[in-house]
N, C-alpha and C positions, 0 to 999 in steps of 0.2 A: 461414541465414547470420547470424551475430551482427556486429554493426553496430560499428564501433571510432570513436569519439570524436573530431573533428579539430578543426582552430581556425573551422572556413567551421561550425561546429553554433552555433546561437544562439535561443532563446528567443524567442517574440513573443505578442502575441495575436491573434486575429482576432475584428473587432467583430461581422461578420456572420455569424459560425459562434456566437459565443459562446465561444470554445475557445480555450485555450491550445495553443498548436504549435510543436514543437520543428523548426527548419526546418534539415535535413541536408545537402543539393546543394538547386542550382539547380532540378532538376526533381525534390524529394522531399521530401516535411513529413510531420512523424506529429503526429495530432492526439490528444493529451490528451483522458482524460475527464472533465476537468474546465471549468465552465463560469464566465465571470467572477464570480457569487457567489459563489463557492465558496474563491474566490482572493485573497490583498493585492494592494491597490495596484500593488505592484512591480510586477503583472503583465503594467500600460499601458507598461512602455518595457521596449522591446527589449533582451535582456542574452544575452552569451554564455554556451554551455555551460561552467564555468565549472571549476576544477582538482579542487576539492569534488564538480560534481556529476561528472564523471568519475572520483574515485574510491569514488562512492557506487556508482557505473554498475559498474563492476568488481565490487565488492563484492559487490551485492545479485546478479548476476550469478553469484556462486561460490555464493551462499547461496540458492540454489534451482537450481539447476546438477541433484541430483540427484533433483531431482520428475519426474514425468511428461509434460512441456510439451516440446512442437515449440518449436524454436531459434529463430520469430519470433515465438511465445508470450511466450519466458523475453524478448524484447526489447520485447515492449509494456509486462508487468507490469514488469519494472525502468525503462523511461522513464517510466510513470506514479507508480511509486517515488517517482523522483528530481525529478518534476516536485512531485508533493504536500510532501516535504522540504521546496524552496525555495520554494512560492509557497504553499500551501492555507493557510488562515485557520486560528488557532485554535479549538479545538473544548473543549466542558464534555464529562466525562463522561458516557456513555448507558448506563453498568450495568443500572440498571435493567429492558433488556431479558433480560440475560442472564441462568446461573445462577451464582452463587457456587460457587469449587471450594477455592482455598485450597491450587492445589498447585505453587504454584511456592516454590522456597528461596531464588531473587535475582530483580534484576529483568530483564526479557528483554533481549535483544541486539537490536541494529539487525542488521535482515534475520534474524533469526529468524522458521520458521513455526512457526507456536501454533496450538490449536484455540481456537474459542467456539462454545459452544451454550446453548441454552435449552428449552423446550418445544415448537418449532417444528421443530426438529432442532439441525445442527452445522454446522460449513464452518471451512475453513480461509484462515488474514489471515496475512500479512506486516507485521512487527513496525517501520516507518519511523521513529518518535519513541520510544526506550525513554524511560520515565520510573524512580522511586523508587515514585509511589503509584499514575499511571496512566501507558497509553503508546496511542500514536497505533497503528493496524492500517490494513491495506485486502483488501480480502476477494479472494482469488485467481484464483475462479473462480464464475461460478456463482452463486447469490442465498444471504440468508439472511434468514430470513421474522424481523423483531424483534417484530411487534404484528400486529394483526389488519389491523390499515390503515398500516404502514411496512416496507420491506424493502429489503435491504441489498443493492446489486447490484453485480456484477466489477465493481472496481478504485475502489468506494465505500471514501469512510474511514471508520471510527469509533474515539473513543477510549473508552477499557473502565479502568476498574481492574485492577490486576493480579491479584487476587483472582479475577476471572473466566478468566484466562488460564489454559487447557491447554495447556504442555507436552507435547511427542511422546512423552517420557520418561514421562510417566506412563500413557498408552495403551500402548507396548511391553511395560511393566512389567505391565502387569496391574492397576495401579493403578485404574484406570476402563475401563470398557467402554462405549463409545457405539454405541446402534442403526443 
């Protein structure tokens, strides 16, 4: 069941979980994977779901609509979306784990999926913060091994250059083949 946005949805943190939690009814909270380091400030007071993030919510909703994810899936990864949108901290670039591809012609869309991979394999991110030079991702599903000793786990951010950004367009295409 996809979950529809009302005025009683509002944002909080919880000191003793660590976790930000979007609190839906009286008897219902989804908890964020995200932990107060990870988060601004903002995060200590209580804010409504808010017009923005309900139509980020819609959005990113359409923009993964036709992946393979059960309908409380598509409602974790989009409220973790729209949770990292409004609250996650700024991040520098981590290319460096990646490989360089060079095949995008603009720069991605919000809620676009992209591939990234490196020598470790591949995995597929959700596009939250497009940029010009980099843009904010969160990994979909499933890990992505960056380093010998760091990896990248469902619903983790990283931000990439777009130079590392695969495009589904160039997999269709024949463009690249990934193992």
């Amino acid at each position: 069941m996809i979950l529809v946005p009302d005025d009683h949805w509002h944002w909080m943190y919880d000191e003793k979980m660590d976790r930000l939690l979007l609190d839906l009814s009286a008897d219902m909270q989804f908890a964020t994977a995200y932990r107060g380091k990870q988060l601004t400030d903002d995060v200590r007071h209580s804010a409504a779901f808010s017009l923005d993030d309900t139509s980020h919510y819609f959005h990113l909703l359409e923009c993964i609509g036709e992946l393979p994810f059960a309908e409380a899936e598509r409602v974790q990864i989009v409220l973790n979306a729209v949770a990292a949108m409004r609250y996650a901290k700024p991040q520098m670039p981590q290319s460096w784990h990646l490989q360089e591809f060079n095949l995008l012609s603009r720069p991605p869309l919000l809620g676009e999926v992209v591939m990234l991979a490196n020598s470790f394999g591949h995995a597929d991110v959700l596009v939250i913060e497009p940029g010009e030079k980099a843009s904010l991702c969160m990994l979909l599903c499933g890990e992505l091994i960056l380093s010998e000793d760091k990896t990248l786990h469902v619903h983790q951010l990283i931000k990439v250059m777009n130079n590392r950004i695969i495009p589904y367009s160039a997999v269709c295409n024949g463009q690249l083949r990934l193992a």
